[in-house]
N, C-alpha and C positions, 0 to 999 in steps of 0.2 A: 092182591091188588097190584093193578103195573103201577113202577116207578116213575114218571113221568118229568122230563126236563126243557123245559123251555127257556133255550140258550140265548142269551142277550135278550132277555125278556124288556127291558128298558122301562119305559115308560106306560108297557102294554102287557103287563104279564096275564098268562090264560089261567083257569080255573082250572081247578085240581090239577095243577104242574107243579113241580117244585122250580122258583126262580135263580136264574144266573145272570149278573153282570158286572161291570166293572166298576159302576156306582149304586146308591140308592137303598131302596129299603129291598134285601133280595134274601133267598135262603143262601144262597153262596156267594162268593165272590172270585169273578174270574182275573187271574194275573196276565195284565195283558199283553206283556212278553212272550208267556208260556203257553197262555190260553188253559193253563188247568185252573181247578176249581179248588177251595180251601175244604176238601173232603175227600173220602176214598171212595164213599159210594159209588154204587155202580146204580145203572141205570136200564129200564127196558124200551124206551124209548126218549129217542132227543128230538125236541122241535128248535129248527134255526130258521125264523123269517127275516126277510133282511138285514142277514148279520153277515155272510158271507163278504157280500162288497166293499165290506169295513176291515176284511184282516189283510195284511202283508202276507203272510204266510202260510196258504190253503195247505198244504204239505202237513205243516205241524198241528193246523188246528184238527184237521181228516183222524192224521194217529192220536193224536188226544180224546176225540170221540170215539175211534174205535175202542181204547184203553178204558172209557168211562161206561161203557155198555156192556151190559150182559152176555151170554149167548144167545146169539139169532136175537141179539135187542137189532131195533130199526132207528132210522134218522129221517125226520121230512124235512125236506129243503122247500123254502119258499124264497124265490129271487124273484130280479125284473127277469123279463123276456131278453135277448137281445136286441131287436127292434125296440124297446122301451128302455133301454140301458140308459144313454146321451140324456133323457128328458129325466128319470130318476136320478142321477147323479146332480142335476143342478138344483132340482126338489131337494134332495140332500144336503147338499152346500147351504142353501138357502138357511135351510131350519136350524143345522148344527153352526154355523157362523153369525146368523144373524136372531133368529127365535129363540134357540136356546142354545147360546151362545157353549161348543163342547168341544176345545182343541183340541184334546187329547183323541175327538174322533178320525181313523185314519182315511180317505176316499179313495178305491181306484178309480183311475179317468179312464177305464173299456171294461168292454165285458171280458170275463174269463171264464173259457167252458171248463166248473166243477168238475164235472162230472168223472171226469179223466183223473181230478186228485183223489174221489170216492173209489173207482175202480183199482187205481194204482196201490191202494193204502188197505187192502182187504175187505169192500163192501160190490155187494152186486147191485146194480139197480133192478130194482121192483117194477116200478110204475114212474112213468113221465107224461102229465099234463098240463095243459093250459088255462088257467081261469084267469081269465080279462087280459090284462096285459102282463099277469106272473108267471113263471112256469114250477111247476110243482113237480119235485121227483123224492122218492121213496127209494132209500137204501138200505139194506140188510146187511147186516156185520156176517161173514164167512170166517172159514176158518183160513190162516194164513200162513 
């Protein structure tokens, strides 16, 4: 059976995933300095839906996933689009400063093409699509 990881699961964790975040009721807990997990497991596949936009440092969170996955484990990224970046960012501010009020969440104010920290850090992309206003890409860990 795959190992499955849904990273910054929050408030929204998927079925048969194992959870990660930085609060809450989760199977792990991510440091969120370091962005590892309080485990060694590895993993065959990571799901990250809009969690991306929240780290300072795409670089270290890329080689932390690459470290946390199998061989040939994958990664799907769920972001805004570009064109929807500006209008989810203030969605974002909104919920975590005023709904549920969550400082410790960090915001970038632009988009940043990932995809360059995936390729950079040993994963190839798969597949890159559009549903609605997200864009979904599919990475594969290579050998480095």
């Amino acid at each position: 059976m795959l190992k499955r990881l849904d990273y910054g699961s929050g408030y929204n964790p998927r079925k048969n995933f194992y959870t990660a975040d930085i609060y809450g009721h989760v199977d792990y807990y991510i440091d969120p300095t370091t962005y590892k997990l309080n485990t060694n497991n590895k993993f065959d596949f990571i799901l990250a839906r809009n969690v991306l936009h929240h780290i300072k440092n795409l670089d270290k969170l890329v080689k932390e996933f690459y470290s946390m996955l199998n061989d040939n484990g994958r990664v799907a990224v769920i972001e805004p689009a570009k064109e929807y970046y500006k209008q989810n960012y203030i969605l974002d501010y909104i919920w975590y400063r005023f709904v549920i009020p969550r400082y410790e969440v960090w915001f970038c104010d632009h988009y940043r093409d990932y995809e360059k920290n995936f390729i950079a850090n040993g994963f190839r992309l798969l597949k890159s699509f559009r549903l609605k206003e997200k864009e979904v890409k599919l990475f594969l860990k290579r050998e480095i």
